[in-house]
C-alpha positions as CSV (number, residue, x, y, z in Angstrom):
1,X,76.6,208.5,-23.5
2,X,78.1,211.7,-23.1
3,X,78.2,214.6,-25.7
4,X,81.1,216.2,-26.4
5,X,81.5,219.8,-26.4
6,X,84.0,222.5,-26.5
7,X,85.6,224.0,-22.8
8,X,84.2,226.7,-21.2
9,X,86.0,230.1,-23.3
10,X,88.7,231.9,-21.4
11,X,91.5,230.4,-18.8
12,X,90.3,231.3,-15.2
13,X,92.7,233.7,-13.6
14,X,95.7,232.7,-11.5
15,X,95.3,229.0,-10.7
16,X,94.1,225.8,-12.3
17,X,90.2,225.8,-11.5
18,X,88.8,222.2,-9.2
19,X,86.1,222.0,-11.8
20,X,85.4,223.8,-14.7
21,X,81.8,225.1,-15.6
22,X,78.9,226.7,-18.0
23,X,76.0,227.3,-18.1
24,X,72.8,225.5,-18.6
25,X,69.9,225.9,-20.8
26,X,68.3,228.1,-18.5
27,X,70.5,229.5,-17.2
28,X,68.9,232.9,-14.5
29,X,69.6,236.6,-15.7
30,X,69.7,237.7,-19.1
31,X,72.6,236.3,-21.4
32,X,74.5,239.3,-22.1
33,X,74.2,240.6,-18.4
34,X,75.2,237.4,-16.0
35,X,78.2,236.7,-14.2
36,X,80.8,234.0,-16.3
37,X,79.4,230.4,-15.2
38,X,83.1,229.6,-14.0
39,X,82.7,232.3,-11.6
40,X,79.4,231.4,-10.5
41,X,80.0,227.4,-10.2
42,X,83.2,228.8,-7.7
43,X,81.7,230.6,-5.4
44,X,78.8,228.2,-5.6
45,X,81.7,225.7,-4.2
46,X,83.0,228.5,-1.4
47,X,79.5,228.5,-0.1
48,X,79.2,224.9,0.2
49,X,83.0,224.8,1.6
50,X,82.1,228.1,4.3
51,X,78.2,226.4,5.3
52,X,78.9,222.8,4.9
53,X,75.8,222.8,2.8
54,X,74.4,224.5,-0.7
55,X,70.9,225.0,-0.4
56,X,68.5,227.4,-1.6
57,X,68.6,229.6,1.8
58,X,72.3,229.5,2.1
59,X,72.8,230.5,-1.5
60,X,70.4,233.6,-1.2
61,X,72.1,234.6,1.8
62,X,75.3,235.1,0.0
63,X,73.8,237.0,-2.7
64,X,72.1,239.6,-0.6
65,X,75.8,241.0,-0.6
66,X,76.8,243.2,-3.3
67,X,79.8,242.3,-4.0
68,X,78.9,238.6,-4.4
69,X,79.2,237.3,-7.8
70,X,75.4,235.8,-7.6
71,X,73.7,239.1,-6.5
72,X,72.6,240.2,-10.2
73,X,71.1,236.7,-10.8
74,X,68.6,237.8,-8.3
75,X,65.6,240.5,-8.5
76,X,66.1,242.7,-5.7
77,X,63.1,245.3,-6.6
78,X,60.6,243.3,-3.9
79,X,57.9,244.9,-6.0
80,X,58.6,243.1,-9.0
81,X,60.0,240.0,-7.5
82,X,56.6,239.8,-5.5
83,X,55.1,239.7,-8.9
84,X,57.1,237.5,-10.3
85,X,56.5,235.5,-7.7
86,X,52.8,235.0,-7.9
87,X,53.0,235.0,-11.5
88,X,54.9,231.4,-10.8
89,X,52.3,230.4,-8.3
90,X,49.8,231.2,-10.9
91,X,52.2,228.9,-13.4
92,X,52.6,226.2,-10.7
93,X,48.9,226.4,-10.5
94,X,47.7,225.2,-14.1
95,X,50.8,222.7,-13.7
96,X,49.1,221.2,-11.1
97,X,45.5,220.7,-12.1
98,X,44.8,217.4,-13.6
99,X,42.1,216.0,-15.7
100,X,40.5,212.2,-15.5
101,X,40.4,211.0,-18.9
102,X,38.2,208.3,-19.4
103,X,39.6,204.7,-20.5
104,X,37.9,202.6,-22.7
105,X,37.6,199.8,-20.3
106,X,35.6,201.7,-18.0
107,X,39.0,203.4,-16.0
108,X,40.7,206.8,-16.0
109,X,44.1,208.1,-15.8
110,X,45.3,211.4,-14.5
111,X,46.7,214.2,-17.0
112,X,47.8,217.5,-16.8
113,X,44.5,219.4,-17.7
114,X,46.2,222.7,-19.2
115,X,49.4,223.1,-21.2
116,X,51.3,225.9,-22.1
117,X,50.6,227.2,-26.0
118,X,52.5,229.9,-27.9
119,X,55.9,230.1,-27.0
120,X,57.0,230.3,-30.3
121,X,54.6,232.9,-31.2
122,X,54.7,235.1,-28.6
123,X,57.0,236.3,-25.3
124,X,54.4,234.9,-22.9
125,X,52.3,231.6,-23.7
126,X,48.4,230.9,-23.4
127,X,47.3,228.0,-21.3
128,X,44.4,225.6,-23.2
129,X,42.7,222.5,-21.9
130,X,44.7,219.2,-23.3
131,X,41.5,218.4,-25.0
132,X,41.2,221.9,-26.8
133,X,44.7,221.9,-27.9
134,X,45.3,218.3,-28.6
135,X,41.8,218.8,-31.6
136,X,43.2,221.6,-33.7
137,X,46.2,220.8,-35.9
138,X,48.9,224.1,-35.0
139,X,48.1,223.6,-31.1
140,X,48.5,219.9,-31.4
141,X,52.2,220.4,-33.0
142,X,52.8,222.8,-30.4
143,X,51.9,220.6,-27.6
144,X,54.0,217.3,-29.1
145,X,57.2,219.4,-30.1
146,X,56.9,220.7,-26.3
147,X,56.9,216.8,-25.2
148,X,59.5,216.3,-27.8
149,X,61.8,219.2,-26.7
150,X,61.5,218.0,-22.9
151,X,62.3,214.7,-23.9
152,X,65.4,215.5,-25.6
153,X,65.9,218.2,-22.5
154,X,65.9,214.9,-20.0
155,X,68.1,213.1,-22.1
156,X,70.8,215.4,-22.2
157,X,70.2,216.0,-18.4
158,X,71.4,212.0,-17.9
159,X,73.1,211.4,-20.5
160,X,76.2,211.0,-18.2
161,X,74.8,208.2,-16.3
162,X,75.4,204.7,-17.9
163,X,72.5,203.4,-15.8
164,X,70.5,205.5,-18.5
165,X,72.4,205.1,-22.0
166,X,70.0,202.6,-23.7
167,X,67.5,205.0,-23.0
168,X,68.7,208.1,-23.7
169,X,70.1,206.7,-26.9
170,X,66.3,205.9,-28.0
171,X,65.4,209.3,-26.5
172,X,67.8,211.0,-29.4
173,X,66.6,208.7,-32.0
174,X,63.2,209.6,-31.6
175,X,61.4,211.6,-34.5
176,X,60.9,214.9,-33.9
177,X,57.0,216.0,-34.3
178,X,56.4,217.9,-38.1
């Protein structure tokens, strides 16, 4: 199952385009300040055409230029990348650490110990053990609308894939936490 949705605004330039492209949910750089996605998904393409391979290295590579349509997607200050940085190693780090929660047949399973809290009340969320936010009734919301919302997230993501449709069709159906 595959939604429908408008094309991407505005004709590219000169020539019919191999693929046409926008942008993501999260989508790098700030809205009003990124490079068109058309733009991007091309040279995206030229990179994989010149290198024979897109990865991560290749792609940086080619935005160290200035020129290069992908260099403002990037933080160039090393100062505050290097912060930003660790802060994501300190993010990656509560994402990481599990809890056993006991079973009651005597067995455990593994869950993620901390989860993110707040978004929707401030810029930058608070981390709270499961257990803590899972007990009180506004942190409990937050936590299942979080599921909820990356639920929905994963079913748009495959939607596209038959394989999936049964699925992702039960996926959009579900309730959504009040």
């Amino acid at each position: 199952m595959t939604v429908k949705t408008a094309a991407p605004a505005g004709k590219p330039k000169g020539r019919k385009p191999k693929n046409r492209y926008g942008w993501m949910d999260m989508a790098p750089g700030k809205a009003g300040s990124r490079p068109k996605a058309q733009i991007v998904g091309e040279e995206l393409e030229r990179i994989k055409k010149k290198y024979g391979t897109l990865d991560d290295e290749t792609i940086l590579r080619e935005a160290t230029k200035l020129k290069s349509p992908l260099h403002s997607l990037f933080e160039w200050d090393n100062e505050v990348a290097a912060h930003e940085h660790r802060l994501g190693q300190a993010q990656q780090l509560l994402r990481a650490i599990a809890y056993f929660e006991p079973q009651g047949d005597g067995t455990y399973i593994k869950v993620r110990a901390f989860v993110n809290i707040g978004s929707a009340r401030a810029q930058k969320g608070e981390y709270l053990h499961i257990k803590v936010a899972m007990r009180k009734a506004d942190t409990r919301l937050e936590v299942l609308t979080r599921a909820y919302n990356d639920f929905q997230a994963l079913a748009r993501k495959y939607e596209h894939l038959q394989e999936f449709a049964a699925l992702v069709s039960r996926i959009k159906k579900f309730p959504k936490p009040s």
